[in-house]
Structures are given as C-alpha cells and as structure tokens.
N, C-alpha and C positions, 0 to 999 in steps of 0.2 A: 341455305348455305350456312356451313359455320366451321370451326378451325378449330387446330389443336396446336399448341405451341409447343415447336420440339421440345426447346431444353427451359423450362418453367421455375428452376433458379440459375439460367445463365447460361451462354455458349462455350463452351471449351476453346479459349483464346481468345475469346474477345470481352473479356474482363474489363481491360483500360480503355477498350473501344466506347465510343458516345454520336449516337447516329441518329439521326432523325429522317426517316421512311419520306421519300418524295414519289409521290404518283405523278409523271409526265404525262394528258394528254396530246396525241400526237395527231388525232383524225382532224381532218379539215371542215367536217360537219357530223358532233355528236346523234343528231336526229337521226342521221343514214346507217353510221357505226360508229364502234367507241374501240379505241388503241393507244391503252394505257402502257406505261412503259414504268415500273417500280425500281429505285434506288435506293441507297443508303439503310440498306435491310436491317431494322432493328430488332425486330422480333420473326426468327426464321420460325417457319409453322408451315403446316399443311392446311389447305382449305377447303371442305370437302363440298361436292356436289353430290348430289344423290339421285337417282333416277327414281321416276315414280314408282314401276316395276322392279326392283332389283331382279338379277342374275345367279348374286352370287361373288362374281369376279369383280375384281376390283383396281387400281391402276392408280402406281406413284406417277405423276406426270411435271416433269420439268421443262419447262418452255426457255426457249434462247434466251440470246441476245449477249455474245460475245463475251459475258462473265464482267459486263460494263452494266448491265442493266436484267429485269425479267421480264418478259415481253410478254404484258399478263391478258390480254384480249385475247391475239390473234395466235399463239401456242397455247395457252392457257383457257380460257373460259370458253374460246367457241369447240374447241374441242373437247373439253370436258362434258359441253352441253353434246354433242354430236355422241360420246360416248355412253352419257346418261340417257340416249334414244333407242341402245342396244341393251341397256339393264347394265351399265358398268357404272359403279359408285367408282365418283374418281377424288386424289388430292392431290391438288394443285399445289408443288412443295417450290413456296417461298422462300428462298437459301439465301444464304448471304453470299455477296460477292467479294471476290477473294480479294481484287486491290484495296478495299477501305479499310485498312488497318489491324486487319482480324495478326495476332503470335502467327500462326505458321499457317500462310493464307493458300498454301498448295493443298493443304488438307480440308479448310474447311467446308469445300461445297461436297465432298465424304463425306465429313464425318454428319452433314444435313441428312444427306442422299440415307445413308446408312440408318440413322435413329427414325427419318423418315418411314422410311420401308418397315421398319421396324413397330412404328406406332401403328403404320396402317394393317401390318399382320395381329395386333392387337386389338384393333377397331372391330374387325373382322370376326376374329374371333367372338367378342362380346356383343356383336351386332348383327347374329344369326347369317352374316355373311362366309367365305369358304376361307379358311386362311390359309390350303392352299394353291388358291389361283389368284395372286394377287402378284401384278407383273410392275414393270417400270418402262416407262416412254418418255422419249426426249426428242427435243428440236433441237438442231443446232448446236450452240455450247452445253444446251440443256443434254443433247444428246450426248455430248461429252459428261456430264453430268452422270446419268444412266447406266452408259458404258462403263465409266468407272466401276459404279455400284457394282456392277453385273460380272467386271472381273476380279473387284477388291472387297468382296463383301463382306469376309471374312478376317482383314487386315484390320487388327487392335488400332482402331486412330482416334479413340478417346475410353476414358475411362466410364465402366457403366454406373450406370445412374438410379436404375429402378427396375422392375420387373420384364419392362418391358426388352430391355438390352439383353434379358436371358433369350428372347428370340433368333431366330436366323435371319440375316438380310437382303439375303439373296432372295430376286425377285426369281416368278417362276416360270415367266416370260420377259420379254425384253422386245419393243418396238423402237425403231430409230427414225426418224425424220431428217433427208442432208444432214448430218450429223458430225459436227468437231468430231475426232477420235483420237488422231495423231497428234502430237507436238512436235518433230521431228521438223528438221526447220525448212525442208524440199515442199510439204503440202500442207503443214500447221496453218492455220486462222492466224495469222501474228498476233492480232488485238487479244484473242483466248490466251495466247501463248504466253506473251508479255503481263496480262495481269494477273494470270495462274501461278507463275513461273519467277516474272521476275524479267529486265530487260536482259540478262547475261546467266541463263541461266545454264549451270554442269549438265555433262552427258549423263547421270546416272539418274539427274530429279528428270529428264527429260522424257528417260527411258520408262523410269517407273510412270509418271503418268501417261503413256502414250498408251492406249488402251489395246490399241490391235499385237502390242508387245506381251499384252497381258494375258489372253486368251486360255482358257484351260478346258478339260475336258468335261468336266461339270458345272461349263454355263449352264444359263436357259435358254433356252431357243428362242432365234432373235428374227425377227421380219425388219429389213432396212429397205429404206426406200429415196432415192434422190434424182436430181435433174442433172446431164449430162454437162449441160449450160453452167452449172454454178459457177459462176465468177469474184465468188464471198469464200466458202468453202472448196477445195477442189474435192472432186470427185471421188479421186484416193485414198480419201477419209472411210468412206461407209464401203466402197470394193476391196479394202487391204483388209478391214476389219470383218466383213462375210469369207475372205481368203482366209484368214486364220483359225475364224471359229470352223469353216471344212477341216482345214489339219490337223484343227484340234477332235474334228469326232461332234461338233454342236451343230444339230437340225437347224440351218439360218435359210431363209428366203430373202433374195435380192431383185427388187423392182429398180431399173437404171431408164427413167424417161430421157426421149431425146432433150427437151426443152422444159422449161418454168422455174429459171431462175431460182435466187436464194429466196426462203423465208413466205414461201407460199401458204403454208397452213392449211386450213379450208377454204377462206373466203376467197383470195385470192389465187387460188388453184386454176389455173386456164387451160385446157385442150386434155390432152392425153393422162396430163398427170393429177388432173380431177377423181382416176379411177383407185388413187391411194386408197382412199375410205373403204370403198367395194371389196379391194385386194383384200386389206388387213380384217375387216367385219368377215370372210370367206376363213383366210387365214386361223381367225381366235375362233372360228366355229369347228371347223377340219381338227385343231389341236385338242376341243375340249374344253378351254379357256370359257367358251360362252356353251349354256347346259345342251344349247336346242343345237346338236351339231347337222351340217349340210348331209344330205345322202347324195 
C-alpha cells in the first residue's frame, strides 16, 4: 500500500484552511473488523492497493459518507481488496470534504475527483498498467463524487499544475453504489446537499451539481446498482441518472434489489443484493474492462 498526494504544493482553496486528519474508529470489536471513518482531510491523495496479478485496469474509487466524513473500511479498503482479487489496482481517493472551510467548497471534491483520475491515468501509464481502462467507482456521496467526474470531467475547476493535468479525466467506465446524484431538494441526501451546497443554496449551483442534469453523450458507460429500501438515499438518485445516461445514448446497466438498506458495501450485503460483486466482475469482463472477457 502507498499513496500519491494530489496536489503536492497545496490544494486549490484551501490555502487559509488548517486541518488535522481524524480517523474515527467506529467497529465495536476491531479483532472481527475495523470501520474507520476519516475527517478533517488534510492531505487529499490517492492510496493505492495493488493486486498480486495485475490486469491491467485500474479503478479511482470514492467511498461515502455524506460529504461529512470518508467511510475508509467498509467503501474503501474492503472493496478495494475484493477488486485487487480480479487483477484491478485500485486508488482509494481521499478528498477533502467540502464543509471544512476549503474558497469555493462546491468544487472541491472535482477538482480531487478530476486531478485524481488524472494521476491514476499517469500511474498507469508509467506502471506497465492500460491507461485506457482506468474507470471511477463510488458509494454513496462518493458516488456523487464519481458522477460528477464522469459528467464534468472536462470543466476548467482549477488551474493546471504539471504534466499530469495535460491528461483527460474522464474515467473510461463509471460504477455507482446507491449513489447521491441529485441535489434537487424532492430526492437530494440533505446532509450531501447542505454541506456541498450550502444551507440556501440558488437554483443554478443546484442544477449544475445535480449530476443526472449533467449527462452527455460521451460518458462512460456506467453499471449502477442500489436497494429499493434505501431510506438514507432515495432510489431516484441512481434510476433518474441510468434514465438520462439512456437519452443521452450511454451503455448504463441498472441493478434495482428489492431490499438492503443504505451503505452495505461488501460486508454487510445480505440476501439478494450479495450478487452486486458477481453482476459488476460479469459486467467489467462482457465490456473489456478486465483482459479475460466471459464467452
């Protein structure tokens, strides 16, 4: 395991910001599992996991947690490890969260997401890896996270830095987990909304971040998947966002289980909606994504 630190003299707006990184554990017995929960992001970076066998592909992965927190176990590590079992190098992109004080906190988990995708298509490059099959995946607000990248990948939201920023950001798939998407205030996450956003925020910051508003004909093709259940996220989020990417013309695959709740991840996946893994490992092999495709 090791990391790359996006922005290596500084984040764009958060200058005057002064933060010191708190890991919450939250598991009630580290011996069984560990669900670390990361705040006050002072150095956003990617953390890479690497599979014994590489593939090839590779995967920016954003894990929830309502744009309050990064939910680093249970979106993050265990699924990273579950992807390093398919040959996918994955980085775990530790973003800053937008209420602690960052200039203009609507952009910064962008302009992460953006340099992010961007480092790891350089990684790639330099590390006999494919630069391009390198997708982005998200939980939850992570998924909001994702979504953005995947419709705004190309929107100037900081100035470039080094070599790397001559890249494109646009990942070359896009997987979603129950997934923020909307702000729109009928099916929005409030908590996403309000610390993105702002308690009052205009129709037009609304609009531009509401991701399924975003949709264009040259995404990636996205696999979403959620629980009909969600009582955190509504359901509306990941079915209005596979509706749009259809009008728009982008190949999405929508998995809608009856039950299991918000924030299941791996570990806690129970009954039907266990078979997420199965889907998307089918899914990234049918695309090409992973070399050894299904016949």
């Amino acid at each position: 395991m090791s990391d790359i630190a996006l922005w290596p003299q500084g984040a764009p707006g958060s200058e005057a910001v002064s933060l010191v990184e708190v890991c919450e554990e939250r598991s009630p017995d580290t011996a069984v599992f560990q669900d670390r929960a990361l705040s006050n992001i002072d150095r956003p970076r990617i953390v890479l996991f690497k599979p014994e066998c590489p593939d090839g592909c590779s995967v920016l992965l954003a894990p929830g947690g309502g744009y309050q927190r990064v939910v680093w176990d249970k979106e993050g590590v265990e699924v990273a490890r579950w992807l390093n079992s398919l040959g996918v190098t994955v980085g775990i992109l530790v973003y800053r969260l937008p209420a602690e004080g960052h200039a203009k906190p609507e952009l910064v988990p962008l302009q992460d997401a953006q340099r992010g995708l961007r480092l790891m298509r350089q990684y790639a490059a330099a590390n006999g890896l494919d630069a391009a099959r390198v997708g982005a995946m998200g939980f939850s607000a992570g998924g909001h996270v994702a979504a953005s990248l995947a419709t705004r990948f190309d929107e100037a939201v900081y100035l470039p830095r080094d070599a790397a920023d001559a890249l494109s950001a646009r990942p070359d798939f896009l997987a979603l987990g129950y997934p923020v998407i909307s702000m729109q205030s009928a099916i929005a996450h409030a908590g996403s909304r309000e610390r993105l956003l702002g308690p009052e925020p205009g129709a037009a910051a609304v609009d531009l971040a509401s991701a399924e508003l975003r949709a264009r004909a040259d995404g990636p093709q996205s696999f979403i998947f959620l629980p009909d259940d969600d009582a955190a996220v509504p359901p509306e989020n990941g079915v209005n966002f596979y509706l749009a990417l259809r009008r728009v013309g982008v190949p999405a695959e929508l998995h809608v289980f009856r039950n299991g709740g918000h924030g299941f991840g791996i570990r806690l996946a129970v009954g039907p909606v266990r078979e997420w893994t199965g889907l998307f490992e089918r899914w990234l092999r049918h695309g090409g994504w992973l070399k050894a495709a299904l016949t």
